[in-house]
FIPA-712982 format. One record per residue (C-alpha): residue in three letters; x, y, z. Coordinates in steps of 0.001 Angstrom, whole numbers. Layout:
<pts>
('ALA'; (X; Y; Z))
...
</pts>
This chain:
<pts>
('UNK'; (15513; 68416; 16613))
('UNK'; (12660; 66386; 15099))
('UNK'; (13705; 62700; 15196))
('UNK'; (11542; 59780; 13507))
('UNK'; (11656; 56743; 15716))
('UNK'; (10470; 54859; 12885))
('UNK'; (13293; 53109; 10475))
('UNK'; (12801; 51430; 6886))
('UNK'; (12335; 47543; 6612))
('UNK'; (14954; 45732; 7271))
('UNK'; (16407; 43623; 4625))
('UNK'; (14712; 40259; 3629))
('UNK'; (11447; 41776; 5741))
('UNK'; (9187; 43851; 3074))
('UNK'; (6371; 45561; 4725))
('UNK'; (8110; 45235; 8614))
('UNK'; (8052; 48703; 10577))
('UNK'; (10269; 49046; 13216))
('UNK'; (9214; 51385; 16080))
('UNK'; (11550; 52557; 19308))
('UNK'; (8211; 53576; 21692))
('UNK'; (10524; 54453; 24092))
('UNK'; (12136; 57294; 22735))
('UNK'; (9106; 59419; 21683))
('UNK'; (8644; 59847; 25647))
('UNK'; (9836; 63155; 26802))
('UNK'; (11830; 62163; 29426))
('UNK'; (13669; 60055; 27230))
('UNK'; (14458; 62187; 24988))
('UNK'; (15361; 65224; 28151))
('UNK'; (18029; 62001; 29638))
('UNK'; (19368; 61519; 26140))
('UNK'; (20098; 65446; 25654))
('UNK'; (21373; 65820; 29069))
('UNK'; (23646; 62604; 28967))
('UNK'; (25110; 64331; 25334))
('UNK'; (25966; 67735; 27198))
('UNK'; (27005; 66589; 29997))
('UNK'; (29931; 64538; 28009))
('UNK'; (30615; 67480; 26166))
('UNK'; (30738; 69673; 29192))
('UNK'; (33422; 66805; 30486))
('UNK'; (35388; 66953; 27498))
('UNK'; (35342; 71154; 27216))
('UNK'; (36188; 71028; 31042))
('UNK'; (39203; 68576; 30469))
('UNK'; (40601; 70005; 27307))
('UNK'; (40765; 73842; 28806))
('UNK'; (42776; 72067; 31900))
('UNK'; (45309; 70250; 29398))
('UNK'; (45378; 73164; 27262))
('UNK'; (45739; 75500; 30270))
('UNK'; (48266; 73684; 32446))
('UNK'; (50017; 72094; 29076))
('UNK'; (53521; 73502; 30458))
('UNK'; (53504; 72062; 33308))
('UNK'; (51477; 68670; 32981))
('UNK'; (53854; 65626; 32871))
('UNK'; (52524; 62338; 32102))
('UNK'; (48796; 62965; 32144))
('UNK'; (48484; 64795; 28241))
('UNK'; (47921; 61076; 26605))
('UNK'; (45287; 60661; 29327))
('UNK'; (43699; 63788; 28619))
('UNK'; (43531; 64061; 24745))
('UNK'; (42315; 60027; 25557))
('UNK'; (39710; 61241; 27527))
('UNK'; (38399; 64338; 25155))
('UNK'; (38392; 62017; 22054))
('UNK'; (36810; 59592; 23812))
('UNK'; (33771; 61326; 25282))
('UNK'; (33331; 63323; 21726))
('UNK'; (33002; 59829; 20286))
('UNK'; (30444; 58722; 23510))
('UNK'; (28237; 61856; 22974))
('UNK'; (27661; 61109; 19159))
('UNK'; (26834; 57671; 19626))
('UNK'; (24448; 58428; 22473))
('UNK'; (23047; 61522; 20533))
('UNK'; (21884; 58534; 17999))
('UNK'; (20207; 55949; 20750))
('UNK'; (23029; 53658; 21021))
('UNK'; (22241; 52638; 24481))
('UNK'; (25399; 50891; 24915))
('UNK'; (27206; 53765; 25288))
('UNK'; (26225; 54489; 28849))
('UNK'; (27825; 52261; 30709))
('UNK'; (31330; 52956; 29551))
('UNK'; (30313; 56524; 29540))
('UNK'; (29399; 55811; 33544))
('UNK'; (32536; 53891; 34233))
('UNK'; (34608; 56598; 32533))
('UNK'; (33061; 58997; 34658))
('UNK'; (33883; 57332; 37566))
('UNK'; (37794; 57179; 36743))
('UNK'; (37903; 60727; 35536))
('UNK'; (36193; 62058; 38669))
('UNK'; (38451; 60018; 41291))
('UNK'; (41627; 61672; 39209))
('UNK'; (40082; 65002; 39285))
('UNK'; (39315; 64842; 43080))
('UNK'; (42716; 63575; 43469))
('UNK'; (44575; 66488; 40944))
('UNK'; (42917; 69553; 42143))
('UNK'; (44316; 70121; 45488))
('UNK'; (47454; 70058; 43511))
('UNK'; (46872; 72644; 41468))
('UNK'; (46358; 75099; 44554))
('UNK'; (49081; 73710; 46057))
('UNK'; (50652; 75252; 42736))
('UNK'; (50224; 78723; 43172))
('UNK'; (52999; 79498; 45044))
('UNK'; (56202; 81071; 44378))
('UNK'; (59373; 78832; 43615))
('UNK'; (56833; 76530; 40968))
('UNK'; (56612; 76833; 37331))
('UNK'; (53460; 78658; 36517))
('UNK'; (50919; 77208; 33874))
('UNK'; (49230; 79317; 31017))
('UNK'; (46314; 79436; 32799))
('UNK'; (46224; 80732; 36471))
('UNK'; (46791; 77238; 38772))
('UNK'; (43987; 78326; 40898))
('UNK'; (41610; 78686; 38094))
('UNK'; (42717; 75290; 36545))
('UNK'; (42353; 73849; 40480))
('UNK'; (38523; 75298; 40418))
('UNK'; (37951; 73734; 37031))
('UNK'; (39482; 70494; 37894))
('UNK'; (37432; 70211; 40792))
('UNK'; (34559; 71056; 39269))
('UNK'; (35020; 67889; 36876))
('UNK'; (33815; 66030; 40334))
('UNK'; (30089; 67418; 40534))
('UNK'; (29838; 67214; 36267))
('UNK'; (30979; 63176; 36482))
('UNK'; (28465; 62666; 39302))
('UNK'; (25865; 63741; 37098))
('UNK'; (27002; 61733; 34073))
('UNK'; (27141; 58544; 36098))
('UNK'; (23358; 58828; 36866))
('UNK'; (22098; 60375; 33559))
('UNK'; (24057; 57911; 32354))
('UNK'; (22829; 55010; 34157))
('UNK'; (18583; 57008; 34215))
('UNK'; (19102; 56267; 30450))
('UNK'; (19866; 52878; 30177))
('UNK'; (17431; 51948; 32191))
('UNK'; (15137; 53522; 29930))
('UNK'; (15071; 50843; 27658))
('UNK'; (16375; 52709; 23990))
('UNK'; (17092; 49462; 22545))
('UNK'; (13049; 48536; 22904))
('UNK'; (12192; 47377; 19125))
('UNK'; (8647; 46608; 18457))
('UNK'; (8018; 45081; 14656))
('UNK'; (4550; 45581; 12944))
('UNK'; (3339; 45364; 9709))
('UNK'; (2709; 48098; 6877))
('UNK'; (-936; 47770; 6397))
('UNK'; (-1894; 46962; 2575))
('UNK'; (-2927; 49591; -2))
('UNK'; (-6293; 50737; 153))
('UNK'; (-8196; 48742; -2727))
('UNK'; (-5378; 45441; -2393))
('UNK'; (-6471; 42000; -616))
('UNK'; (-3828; 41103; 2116))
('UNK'; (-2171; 37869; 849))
('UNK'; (-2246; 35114; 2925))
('UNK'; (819; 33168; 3378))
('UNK'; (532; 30069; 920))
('UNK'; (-588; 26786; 2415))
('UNK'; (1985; 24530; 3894))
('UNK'; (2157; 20340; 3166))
('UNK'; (847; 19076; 6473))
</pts>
């Protein structure tokens, strides 16, 4: 994907380019991509456990659909530079991997005889549910790599003139 870092004049400014320097760099750009799957990763890994364990999850299906919607929404806006994304993505992470770490021992704990038995095999949705841990590690420092990269950086310069056209000067000011 091919993304101009450049964006039009804006209003009241005619001839004003705004340029983001940062994000032509490479790593950048790697941290922004990674940061986007990563969340998506999160919200896949979170919506097969709800969906798999639906039957038998109580009071935590608000949480979860919460939780998907929410880092959907978090990967667009970081897929288009908003930098202030990352820090609620971080802190999300944070929460979501503390009730993972805390839920998947459960879910072994599960497959036994005498307990109701999810869609999905409770040992699988344990695994998964643990491995939520190691994937919101990562988004917390992608995550926190990016905005310390600085996408917000603006720099304003002007459009130079036509070929052929004298620059106008700005008119003279009463002293």
């Amino acid at each position: 994907m091919v993304h101009s870092c450049m964006s039009a004049a804006p209003e009241g400014k005619p001839g004003v380019i705004i340029t983001h320097p940062n994000r032509d760099k490479p790593v950048v750009q790697a941290t922004r991509a990674t940061v986007v799957v990563l969340l998506v990763v999160s919200a896949a890994l979170v919506l097969i456990v709800m969906v798999g364990g639906w039957s038998v999850l109580e009071g935590a299906i608000p949480v979860q659909i919460g939780y998907v919607v929410a880092y959907l929404l978090l990967a667009f806006f970081a897929a288009r530079w908003n930098r202030g994304v990352l820090p609620v993505s971080a802190a999300l992470a944070v929460l979501l991997g503390i009730f993972a770490l805390v839920a998947g021992p459960s879910w072994f704990d599960r497959d036994k005889s005498g307990f109701i038995q999810p869609t999905l095999n409770a040992g699988l949705l344990g695994l998964l549910t643990l491995l939520i841990v190691p994937v919101q590690i990562l988004l917390v420092a992608f995550a926190m790599r990016g905005f310390n990269q600085g996408w917000n950086v603006e720099l304003e310069r002007r459009e130079p003139p036509p070929r052929g056209e004298i620059p106008r000067s700005a008119p003279p000011q009463p002293a």
